[in-house]
C-alpha positions in Angstrom: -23.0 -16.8 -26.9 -20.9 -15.1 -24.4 -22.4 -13.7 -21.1 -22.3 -9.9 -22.1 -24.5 -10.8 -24.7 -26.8 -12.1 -22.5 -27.2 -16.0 -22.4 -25.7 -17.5 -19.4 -25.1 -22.0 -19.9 -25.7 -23.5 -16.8 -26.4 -26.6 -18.8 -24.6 -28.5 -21.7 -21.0 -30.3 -21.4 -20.8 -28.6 -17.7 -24.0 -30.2 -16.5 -22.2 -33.8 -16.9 -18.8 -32.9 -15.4 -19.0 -34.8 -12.0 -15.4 -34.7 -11.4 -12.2 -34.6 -13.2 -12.6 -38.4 -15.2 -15.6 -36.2 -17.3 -12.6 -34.0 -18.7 -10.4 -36.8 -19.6 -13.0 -38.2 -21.9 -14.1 -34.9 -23.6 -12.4 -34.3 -27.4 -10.4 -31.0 -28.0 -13.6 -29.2 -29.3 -15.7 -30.2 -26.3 -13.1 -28.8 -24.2 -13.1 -25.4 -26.2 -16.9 -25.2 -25.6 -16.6 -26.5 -22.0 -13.9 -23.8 -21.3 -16.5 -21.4 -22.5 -19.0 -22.5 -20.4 -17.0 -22.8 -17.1 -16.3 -18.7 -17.6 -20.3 -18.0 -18.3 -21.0 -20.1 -15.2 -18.1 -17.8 -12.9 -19.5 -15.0 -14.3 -23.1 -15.2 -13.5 -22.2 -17.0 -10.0 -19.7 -14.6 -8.6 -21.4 -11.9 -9.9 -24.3 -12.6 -7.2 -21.9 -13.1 -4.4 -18.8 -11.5 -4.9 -15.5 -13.6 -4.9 -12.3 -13.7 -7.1 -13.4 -13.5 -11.4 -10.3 -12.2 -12.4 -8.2 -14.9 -11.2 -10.2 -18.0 -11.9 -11.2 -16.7 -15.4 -7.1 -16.8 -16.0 -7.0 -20.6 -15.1 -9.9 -22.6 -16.8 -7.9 -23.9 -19.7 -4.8 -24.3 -17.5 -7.2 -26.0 -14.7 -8.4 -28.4 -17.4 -5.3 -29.3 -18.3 -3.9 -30.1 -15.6 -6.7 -32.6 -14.7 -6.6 -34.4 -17.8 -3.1 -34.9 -17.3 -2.7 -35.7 -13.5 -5.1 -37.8 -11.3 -6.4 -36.0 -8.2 -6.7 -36.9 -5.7 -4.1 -39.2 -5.7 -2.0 -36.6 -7.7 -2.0 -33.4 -5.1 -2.7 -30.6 -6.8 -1.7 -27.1 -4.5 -2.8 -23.5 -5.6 -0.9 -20.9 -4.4 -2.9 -18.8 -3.6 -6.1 -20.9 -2.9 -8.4 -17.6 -4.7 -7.2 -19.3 -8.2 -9.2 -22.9 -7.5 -13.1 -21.9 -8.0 -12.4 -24.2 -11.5 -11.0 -26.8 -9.8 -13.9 -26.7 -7.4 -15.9 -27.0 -10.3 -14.4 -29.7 -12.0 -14.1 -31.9 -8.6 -18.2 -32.0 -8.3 -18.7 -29.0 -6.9 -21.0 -26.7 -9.2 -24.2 -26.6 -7.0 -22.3 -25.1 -4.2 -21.6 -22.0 -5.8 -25.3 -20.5 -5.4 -24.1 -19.6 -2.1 -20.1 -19.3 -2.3 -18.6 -17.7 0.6 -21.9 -17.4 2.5 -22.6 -19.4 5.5 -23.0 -23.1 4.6 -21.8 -22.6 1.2 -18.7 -22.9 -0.9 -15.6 -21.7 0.8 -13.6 -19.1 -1.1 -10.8 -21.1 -0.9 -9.5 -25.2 -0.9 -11.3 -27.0 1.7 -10.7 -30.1 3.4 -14.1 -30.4 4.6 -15.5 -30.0 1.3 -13.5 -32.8 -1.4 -10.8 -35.2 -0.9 -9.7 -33.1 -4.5 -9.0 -30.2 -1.8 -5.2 -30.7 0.7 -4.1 -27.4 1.7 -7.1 -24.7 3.0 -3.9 -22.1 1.9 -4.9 -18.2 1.3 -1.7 -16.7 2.4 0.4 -16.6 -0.4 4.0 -18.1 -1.2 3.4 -21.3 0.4 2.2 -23.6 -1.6 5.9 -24.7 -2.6 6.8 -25.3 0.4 4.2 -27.8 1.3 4.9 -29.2 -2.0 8.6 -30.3 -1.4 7.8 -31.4 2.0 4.8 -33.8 0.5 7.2 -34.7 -2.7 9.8 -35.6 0.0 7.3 -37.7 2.1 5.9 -40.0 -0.9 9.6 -40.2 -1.8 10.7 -42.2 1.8 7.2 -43.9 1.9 7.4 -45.6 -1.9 4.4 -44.1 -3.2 4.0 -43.2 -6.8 2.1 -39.7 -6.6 2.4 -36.8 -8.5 2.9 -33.4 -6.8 1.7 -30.2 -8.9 1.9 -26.2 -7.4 0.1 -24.0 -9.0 2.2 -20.4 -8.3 0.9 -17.4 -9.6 4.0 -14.7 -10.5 2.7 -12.6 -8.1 3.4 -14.9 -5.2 7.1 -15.5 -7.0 7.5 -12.1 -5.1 7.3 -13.7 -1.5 10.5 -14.9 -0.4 9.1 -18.5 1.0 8.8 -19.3 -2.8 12.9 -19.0 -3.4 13.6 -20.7 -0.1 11.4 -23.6 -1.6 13.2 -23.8 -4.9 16.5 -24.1 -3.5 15.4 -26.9 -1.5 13.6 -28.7 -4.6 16.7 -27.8 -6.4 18.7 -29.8 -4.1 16.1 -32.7 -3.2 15.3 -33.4 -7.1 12.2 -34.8 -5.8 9.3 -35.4 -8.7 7.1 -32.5 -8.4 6.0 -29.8 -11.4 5.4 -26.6 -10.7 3.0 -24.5 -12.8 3.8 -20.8 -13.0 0.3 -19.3 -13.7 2.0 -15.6 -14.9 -0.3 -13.0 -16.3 2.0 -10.4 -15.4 4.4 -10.6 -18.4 4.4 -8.6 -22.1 6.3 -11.5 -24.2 4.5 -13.9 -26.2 4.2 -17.5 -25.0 6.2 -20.0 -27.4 4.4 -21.5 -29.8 4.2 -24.7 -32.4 6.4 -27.3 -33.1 9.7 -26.4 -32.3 8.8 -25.4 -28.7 7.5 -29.1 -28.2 10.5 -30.2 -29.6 12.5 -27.9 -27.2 10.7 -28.7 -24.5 11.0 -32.6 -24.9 14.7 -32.1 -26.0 15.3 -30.3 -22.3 13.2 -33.0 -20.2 15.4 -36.2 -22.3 17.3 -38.4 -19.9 20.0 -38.7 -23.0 20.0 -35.2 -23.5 21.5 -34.7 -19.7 23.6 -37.5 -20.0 25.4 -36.2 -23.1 26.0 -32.9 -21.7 27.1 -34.7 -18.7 29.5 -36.7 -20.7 31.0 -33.2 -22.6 31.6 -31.6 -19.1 33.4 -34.7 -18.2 35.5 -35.1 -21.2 36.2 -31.2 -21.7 36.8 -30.8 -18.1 39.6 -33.5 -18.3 41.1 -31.7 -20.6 44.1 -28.9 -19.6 43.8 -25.5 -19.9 41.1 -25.2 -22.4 38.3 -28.0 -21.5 36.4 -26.1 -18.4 35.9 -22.5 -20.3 35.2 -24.6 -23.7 32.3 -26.5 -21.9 31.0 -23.3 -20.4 31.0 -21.2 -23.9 28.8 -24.3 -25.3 26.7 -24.4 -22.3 26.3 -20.6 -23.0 25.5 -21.4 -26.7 22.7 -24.0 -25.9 21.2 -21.3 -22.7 21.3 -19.2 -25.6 19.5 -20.9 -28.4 16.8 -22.0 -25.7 16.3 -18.2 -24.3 15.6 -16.6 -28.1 12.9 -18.7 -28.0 11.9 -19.3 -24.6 12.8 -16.0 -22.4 13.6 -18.0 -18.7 15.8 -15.3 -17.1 13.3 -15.3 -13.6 14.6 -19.3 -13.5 17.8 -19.5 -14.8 20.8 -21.2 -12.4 18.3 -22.7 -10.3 18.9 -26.1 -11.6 15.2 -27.0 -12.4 14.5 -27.8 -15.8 12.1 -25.2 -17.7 9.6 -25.9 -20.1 8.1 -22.7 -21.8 6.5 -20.4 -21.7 3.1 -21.9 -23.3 0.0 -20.3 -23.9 -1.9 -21.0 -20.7 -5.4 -20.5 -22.7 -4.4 -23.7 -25.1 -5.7 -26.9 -23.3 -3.7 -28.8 -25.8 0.0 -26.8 -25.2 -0.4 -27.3 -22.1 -1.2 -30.8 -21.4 1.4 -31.3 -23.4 3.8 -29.9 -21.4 2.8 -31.1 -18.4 2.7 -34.4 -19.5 6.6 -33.6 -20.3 7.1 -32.4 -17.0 5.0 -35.5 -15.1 7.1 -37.8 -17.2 11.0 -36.6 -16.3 10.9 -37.5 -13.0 12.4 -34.7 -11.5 11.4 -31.1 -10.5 10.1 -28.6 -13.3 9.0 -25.7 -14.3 6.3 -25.5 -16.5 6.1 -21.3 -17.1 2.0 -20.7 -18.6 1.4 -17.6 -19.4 -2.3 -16.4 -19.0 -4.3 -13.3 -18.9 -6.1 -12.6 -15.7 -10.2 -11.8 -16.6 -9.6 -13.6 -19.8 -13.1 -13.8 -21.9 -14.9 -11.5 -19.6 -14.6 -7.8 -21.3 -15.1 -5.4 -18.1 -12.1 -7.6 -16.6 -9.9 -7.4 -19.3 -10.4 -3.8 -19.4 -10.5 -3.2 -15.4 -7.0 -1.5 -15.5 -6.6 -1.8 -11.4 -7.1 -5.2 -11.1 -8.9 -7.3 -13.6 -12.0 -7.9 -11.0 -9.2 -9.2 -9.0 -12.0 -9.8 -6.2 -15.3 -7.6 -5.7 -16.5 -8.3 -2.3 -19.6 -8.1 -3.0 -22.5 -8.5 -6.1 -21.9 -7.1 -9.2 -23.5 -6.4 -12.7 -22.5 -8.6 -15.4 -23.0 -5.9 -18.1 -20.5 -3.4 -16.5 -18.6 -5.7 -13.3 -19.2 -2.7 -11.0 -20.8 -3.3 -7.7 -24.0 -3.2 -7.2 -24.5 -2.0 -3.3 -24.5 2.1 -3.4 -20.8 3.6 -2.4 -20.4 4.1 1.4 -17.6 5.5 3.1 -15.3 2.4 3.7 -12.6 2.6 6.5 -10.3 2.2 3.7 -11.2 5.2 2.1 -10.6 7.5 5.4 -7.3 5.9 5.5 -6.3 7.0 2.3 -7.3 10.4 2.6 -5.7 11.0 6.0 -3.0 9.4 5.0 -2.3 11.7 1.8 -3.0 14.9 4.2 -0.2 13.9 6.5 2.3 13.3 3.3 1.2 16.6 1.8 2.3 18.5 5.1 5.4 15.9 5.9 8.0 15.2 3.0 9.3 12.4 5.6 6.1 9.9 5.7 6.3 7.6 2.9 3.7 4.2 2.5 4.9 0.9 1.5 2.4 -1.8 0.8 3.3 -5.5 -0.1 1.0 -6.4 -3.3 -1.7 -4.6 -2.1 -1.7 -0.8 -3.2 -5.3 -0.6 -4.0 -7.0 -3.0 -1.6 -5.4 -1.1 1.8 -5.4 2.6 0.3 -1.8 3.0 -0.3 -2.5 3.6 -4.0 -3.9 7.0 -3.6 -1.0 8.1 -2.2 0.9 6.9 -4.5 -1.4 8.6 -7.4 -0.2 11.9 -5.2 3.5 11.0 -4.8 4.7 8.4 -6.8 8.5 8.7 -5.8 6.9 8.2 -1.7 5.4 5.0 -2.4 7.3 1.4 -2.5 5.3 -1.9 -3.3 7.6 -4.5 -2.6 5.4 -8.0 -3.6 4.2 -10.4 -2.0 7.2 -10.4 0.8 5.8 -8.8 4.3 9.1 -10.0 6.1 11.1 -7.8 3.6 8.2 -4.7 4.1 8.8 -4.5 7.8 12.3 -4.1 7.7 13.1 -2.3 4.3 10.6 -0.3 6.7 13.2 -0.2 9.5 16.0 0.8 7.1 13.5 3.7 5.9 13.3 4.9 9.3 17.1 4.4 10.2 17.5 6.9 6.5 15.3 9.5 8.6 12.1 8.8 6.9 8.5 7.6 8.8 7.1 4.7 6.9 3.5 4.0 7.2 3.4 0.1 6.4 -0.8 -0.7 5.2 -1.3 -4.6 5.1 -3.9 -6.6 6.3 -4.5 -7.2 9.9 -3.8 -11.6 8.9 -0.8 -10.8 6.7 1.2 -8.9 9.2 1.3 -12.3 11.7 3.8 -13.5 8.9 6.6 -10.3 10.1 6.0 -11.0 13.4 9.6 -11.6 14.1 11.1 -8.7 11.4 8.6 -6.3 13.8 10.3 -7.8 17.4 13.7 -7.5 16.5 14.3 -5.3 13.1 12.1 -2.3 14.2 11.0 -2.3 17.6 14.7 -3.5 19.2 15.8 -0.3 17.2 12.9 2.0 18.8 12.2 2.5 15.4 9.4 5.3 14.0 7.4 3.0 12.1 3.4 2.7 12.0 1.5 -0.6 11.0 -1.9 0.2 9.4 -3.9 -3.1 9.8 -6.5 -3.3 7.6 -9.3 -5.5 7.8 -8.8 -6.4 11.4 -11.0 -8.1 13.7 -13.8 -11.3 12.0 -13.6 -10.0 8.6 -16.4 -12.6 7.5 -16.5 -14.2 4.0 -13.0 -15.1 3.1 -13.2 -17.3 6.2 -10.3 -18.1 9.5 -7.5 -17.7 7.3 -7.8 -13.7 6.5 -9.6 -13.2 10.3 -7.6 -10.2 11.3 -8.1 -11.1 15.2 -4.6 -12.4 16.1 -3.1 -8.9 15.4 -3.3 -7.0 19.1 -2.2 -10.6 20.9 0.6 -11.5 18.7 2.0 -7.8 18.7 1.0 -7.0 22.3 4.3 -8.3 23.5 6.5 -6.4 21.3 8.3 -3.8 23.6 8.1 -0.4 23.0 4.7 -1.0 19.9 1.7 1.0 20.6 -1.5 -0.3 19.2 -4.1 2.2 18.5 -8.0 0.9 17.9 -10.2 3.4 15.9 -13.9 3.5 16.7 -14.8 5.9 14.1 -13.7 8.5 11.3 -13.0 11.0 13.3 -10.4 8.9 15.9 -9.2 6.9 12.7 -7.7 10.1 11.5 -6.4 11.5 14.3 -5.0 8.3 16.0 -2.9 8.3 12.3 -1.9 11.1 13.2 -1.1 10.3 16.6 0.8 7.4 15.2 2.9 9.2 12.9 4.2 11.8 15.4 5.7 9.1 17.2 9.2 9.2 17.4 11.0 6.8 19.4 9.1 3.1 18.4 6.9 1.3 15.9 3.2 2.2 15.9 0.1 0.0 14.8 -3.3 1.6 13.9 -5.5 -1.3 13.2 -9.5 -1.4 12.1 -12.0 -3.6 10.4 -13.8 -3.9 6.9 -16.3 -2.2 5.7 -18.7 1.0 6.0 -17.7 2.8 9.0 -20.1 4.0 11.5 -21.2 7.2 12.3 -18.8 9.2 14.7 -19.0 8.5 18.0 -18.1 11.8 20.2 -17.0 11.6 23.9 -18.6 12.9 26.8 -14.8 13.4 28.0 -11.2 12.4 27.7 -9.1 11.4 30.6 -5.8 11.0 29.6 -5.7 9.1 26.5 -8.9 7.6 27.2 -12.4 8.6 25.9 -15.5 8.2 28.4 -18.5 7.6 25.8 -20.9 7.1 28.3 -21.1 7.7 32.1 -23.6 7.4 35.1 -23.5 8.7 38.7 -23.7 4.9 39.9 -20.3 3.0 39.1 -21.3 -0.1 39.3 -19.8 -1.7 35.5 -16.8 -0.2 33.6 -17.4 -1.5 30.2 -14.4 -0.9 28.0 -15.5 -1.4 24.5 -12.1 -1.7 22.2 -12.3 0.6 18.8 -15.6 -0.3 16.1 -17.3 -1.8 19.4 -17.7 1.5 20.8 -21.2 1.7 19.5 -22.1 -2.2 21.0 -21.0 -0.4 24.0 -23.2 2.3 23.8 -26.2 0.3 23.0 -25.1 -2.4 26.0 -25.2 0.6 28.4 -28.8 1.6 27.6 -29.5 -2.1 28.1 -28.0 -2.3 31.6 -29.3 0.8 33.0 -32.8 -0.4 32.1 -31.5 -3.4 34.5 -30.9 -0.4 37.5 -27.4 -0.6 37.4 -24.9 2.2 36.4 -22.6 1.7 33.6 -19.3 3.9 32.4 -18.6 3.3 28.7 -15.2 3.7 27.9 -12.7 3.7 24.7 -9.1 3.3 25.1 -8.4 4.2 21.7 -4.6 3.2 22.8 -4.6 0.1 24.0 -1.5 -1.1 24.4 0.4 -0.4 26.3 -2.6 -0.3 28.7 -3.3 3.2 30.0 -2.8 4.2 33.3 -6.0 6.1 33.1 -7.7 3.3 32.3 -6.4 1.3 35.4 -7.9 3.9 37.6 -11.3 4.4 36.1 -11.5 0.5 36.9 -10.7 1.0 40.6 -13.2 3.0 40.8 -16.2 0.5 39.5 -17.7 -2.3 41.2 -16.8 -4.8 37.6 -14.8 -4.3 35.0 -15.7 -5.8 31.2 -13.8 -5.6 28.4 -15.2 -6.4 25.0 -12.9 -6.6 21.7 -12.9 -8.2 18.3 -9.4 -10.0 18.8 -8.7 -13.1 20.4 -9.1 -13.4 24.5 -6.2 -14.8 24.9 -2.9 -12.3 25.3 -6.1 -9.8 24.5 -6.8 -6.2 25.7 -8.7 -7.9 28.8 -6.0 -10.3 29.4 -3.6 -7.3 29.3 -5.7 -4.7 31.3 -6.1 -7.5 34.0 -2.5 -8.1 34.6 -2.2 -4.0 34.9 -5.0 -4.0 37.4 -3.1 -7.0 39.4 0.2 -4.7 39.2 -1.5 -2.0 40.6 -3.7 -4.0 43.3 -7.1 -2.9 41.9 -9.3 -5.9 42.9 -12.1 -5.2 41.0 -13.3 -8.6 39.2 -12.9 -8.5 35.2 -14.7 -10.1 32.9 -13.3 -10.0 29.1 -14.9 -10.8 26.0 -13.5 -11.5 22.7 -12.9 -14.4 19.8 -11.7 -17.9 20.8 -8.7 -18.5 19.9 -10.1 -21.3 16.9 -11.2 -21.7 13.2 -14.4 -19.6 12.8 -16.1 -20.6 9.7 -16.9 -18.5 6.8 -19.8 -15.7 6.9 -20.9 -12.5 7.5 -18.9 -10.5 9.6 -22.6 -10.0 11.7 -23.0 -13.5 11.7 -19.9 -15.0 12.9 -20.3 -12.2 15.8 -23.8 -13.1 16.6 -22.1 -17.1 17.0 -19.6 -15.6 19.2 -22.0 -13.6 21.7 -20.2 -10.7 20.5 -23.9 -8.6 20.1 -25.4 -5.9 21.8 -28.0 -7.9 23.4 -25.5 -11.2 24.2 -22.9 -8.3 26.2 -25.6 -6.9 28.1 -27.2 -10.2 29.3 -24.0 -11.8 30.5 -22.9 -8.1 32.2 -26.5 -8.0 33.8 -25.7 -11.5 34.9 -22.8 -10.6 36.4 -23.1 -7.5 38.4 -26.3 -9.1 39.8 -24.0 -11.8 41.0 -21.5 -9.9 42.8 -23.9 -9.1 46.2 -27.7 -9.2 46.6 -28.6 -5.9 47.7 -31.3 -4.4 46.4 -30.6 -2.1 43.1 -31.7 1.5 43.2 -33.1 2.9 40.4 -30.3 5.1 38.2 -30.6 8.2 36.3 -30.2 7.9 32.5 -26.8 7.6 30.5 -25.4 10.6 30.3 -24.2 10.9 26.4 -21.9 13.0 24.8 -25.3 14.6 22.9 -26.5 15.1 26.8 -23.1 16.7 27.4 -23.3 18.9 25.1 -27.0 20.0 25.3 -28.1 23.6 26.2 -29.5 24.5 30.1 
């Protein structure tokens, strides 16, 4: 009985899988019925804490398959991406973990080093996995060793350009090493029976390479005729094999092919990958799967399968289970479809991610202004540039982590040109439950020494949409607008603006300038109520552009007694670091104190949580400021008048 009808197994043949040498005893029919009960156990888990379904309900059979076949974790087994390996986690003794999967002290979303030897690369960025696998088939190849090297690539990642740099290189090495395609993005029909095995074993026989080795030789001895004569019966056999077996992604790549095989048949595909572990040389073994597969409200989710709710869901209907709140995402989106509907010019590209980062409403609205390119942000940023240099604006929406991988496209393609291109970074800052790989907190270092790049930091709705639109009316260099996940906060109005800078809070008494950087403008606010109950006087200010650094900004700090910054990006190359360096050009010797993230690998949790570790809270920020400014002299404190707010401002006589 399947899940949506209301049994879930948490028993049975899964209860006695305690890692993969429990699959390789288990009969074809107990693998059916294990299969089935790996996707009820997914399904009620994930459903309690949010993580990938669609993707791991795609792999079980292939998953099993592949550890029948190979021996992990002397085999290495790599999943590109890592969101596909929740059944491998399963089937390496890992089932009680998922009660609290991607919550602190559970299961990471993703392969873990610190959680099974089973588990080599902690990889969530997509395209790499290849990579890592020629380097490692290399390595046992100069050290003797006898171990099997598998990537698991889904098609999607095929789209990032790492993946083709790879196969050239494995190409050329002819290093063992299979690689799994995991596609569930094609309409053809996987081949089936007997004379694809045959096919298969035909194209991974020693003999069968030798004798067409021996026809080129022979016909290409011969004058005239014998070179075109071996390439019209090389056509013939490409020809038999692709009526049966459709490889056009793979030809003249000079890896042998095997498929493609129905990656929801445990017994096609150990087969083939016993093929492909036996030839001793780099294949392809092409499964073709259906992402959600056995799970009906995947199947029919038309946007993405339950690609990866972020939260609980109901197993009856797979939608979410918190109330809808207005996510940052969503005011994106909106803005951003405003601006295209009063400027032809501004077009979105996105790189796999159309739904996730908002580009897909737009493209709902103007299909013919929107480009996905894949998995391949290198290629985004400047197709981006060559947009621009065409006369266009392109708003580029990818998250705050994947945009580190363009870093160098950004330097030299678009901002060496002064080109008009804005960067919307989504989910920047401690994200929280996918863990340090998809922390968006390297964004305003990494970027902050591009020439010419403005980076704009959103506290709110309301300076979301207009710093868009500041962004977009930019003209002569690449803009980034970057801001975290989840609901935003209420607005936050300003007492007043000087310059480009918003003053949130002010008091007659400057004694602490804190400069709270984009969603932190409310920790600020709080922080300042905090202080002044300490006597001392506290300006709250946002930058809302902080790099460059404002001028503004550098005289509101020579005018307090301490300065404090406080951001959700990394301290070093930071907004503190880089206001402190304008402060030093400009001889303002007012002591700085910044807070931010350590540059390191925070673990997994809530976004709160990871915060709260960090001494990134309301309470942490005003302790160490009140430590501070009571450091600087020993005078006695006066008492100070109340913050002034932009509510006070604004309040009748």
């Amino acid at each position: 009985m399947s899940v949506e009808e209301g049994t879930v197994h948490h028993t049975g043949l899964l209860a006695t899988v305690r890692g993969p040498q429990d699959v390789k005893r288990m009969s074809a029919e107990e693998l059916d019925v294990l299969a089935a009960e790996i996707r009820d156990f997914l399904i009620a888990k994930v459903s309690r804490t949010g993580g990938h379904v669609g993707p791991n309900l795609g792999v079980v059979e292939l998953t099993l398959a592949m550890h029948r076949v190979f021996d992990s974790p002397r085999d290495r087994l790599l999943f590109d991406t890592g969101h596909q390996a929740y059944v491998h986690k399963i089937l390496t003794g890992r089932q009680t973990g998922f009660d609290r999967l991607r919550q602190r002290g559970g299961l990471s979303g993703y392969p873990s080093q610190a959680e099974s030897e089973h588990d080599l690369i902690e990889n969530s960025h997509a395209s790499t996995a290849l990579s890592y696998a020629d380097g490692l088939a290399k390595a046992y190849a100069l050290r003797g060793e006898q171990r099997s090297v598998v990537a698991v690539v889904g098609d999607g990642a095929l789209t990032g350009g790492m993946c083709w740099e790879a196969l050239n290189n494995i190409a050329t090495a002819r290093n063992p090493l299979v690689i799994v395609v995991n596609d569930n993005g094609r309409s053809y029909a996987p081949t089936i029976g007997g004379l694809a095995d045959h096919l298969s074993s035909l194209r991974l026989n020693p003999g069968y390479e030798k004798v067409l080795d021996t026809v080129k030789e022979a016909l290409g001895s011969t004058p005239l005729v014998g070179r075109p004569m071996y390439e019209v019966l090389h056509a013939v056999k490409r020809g038999i094999k692709d009526a049966v077996a459709p490889q056009a992604m793979f030809e003249d790549l000079g890896i042998k092919y095997v498929g493609p095989v129905d990656g929801h048949d445990v017994a096609a595909v150990e087969s083939a990958l016993r093929a492909a572990k036996n030839f001793g040389g780099p294949v392809i073994v092409h499964a073709v799967t259906r992402k959600g597969y056995g799970y009906r409200p995947a199947e029919e989710d038309e946007a993405d399968c339950l690609h990866g709710p972020g939260s609980a869901f109901d197993i009856e209907t797979g939608k979410l289970v918190a109330a809808p709140s207005v996510k940052w995402t969503h005011v994106f989106a909106d803005e951003l479809v405003a601006i295209a509907d009063e400027r032809p010019d501004v077009v979105g590209i996105t790189a796999a991610m159309a739904e996730p980062t908002g580009i897909a409403k737009l493209a709902r609205k103007h299909p013919d202004r929107v480009y996905d390119v894949g998995i391949a942000e290198q290629h985004a940023a400047t197709s981006a540039a060559g947009l621009a240099l065409g006369g266009l604006h392109p708003v580029v929406a990818v998250y705050a982590t994947f945009l580190n991988r363009a870093f160098d496209q950004v330097l030299l393609d678009v901002a060496m040109h002064r080109l008009p291109v804005t960067f919307v970074l989504d989910r920047a800052g401690i994200t929280g439950p996918d863990g340090p790989s998809h922390y968006g907190m390297w964004d305003m270092s990494v970027f902050g020494v591009v020439p010419g790049l403005r980076i704009a930091a959103p506290r709110d709705a309301a300076t979301l949409r207009e710093e868009l639109r500041e962004a977009v009316a930019v003209d002569d260099g690449p803009t980034i607008v970057r801001f975290p996940t989840g609901t935003v906060a209420a607005d936050l109005p300003a007492v007043r603006r000087v310059g480009t800078v918003d003053v949130l809070a002010e008091s007659a008494r400057k004694d602490v300038l804190l400069v709270a950087v984009g969603s932190f403008g409310h920790l600020g606010m709080e922080v300042a109520t905090r202080v002044a109950g300490q006597g001392f006087g506290v300006t709250v200010v946002d930058p809302r552009w902080v790099r460059p650094v404002p001028a503004e900004l550098v005289e509101l700090a020579a005018g307090h007694r301490l300065v404090v910054t406080v951001e959700d990006g990394v301290r070093v190359g930071g907004v503190g670091d880089a206001l402190a360096q304008a402060m030093r050009d400009a001889d303002v010797r007012v002591p700085l104190k910044d807070l931010g993230v350590p540059a390191d690998w925070h673990p997994h949790g809530t976004r709160a949580q990871i915060l709260a570790d960090l001494g990134l809270t309301a309470q942490d920020v005003a302790r160490d400021v009140t430590g501070w400014i009571s450091r600087l002299d020993v005078e006695p404190v006066e008492p100070v008048e109340p913050v002034i707010t932009a509510d006070d401002a604004t309040a009748p006589n």
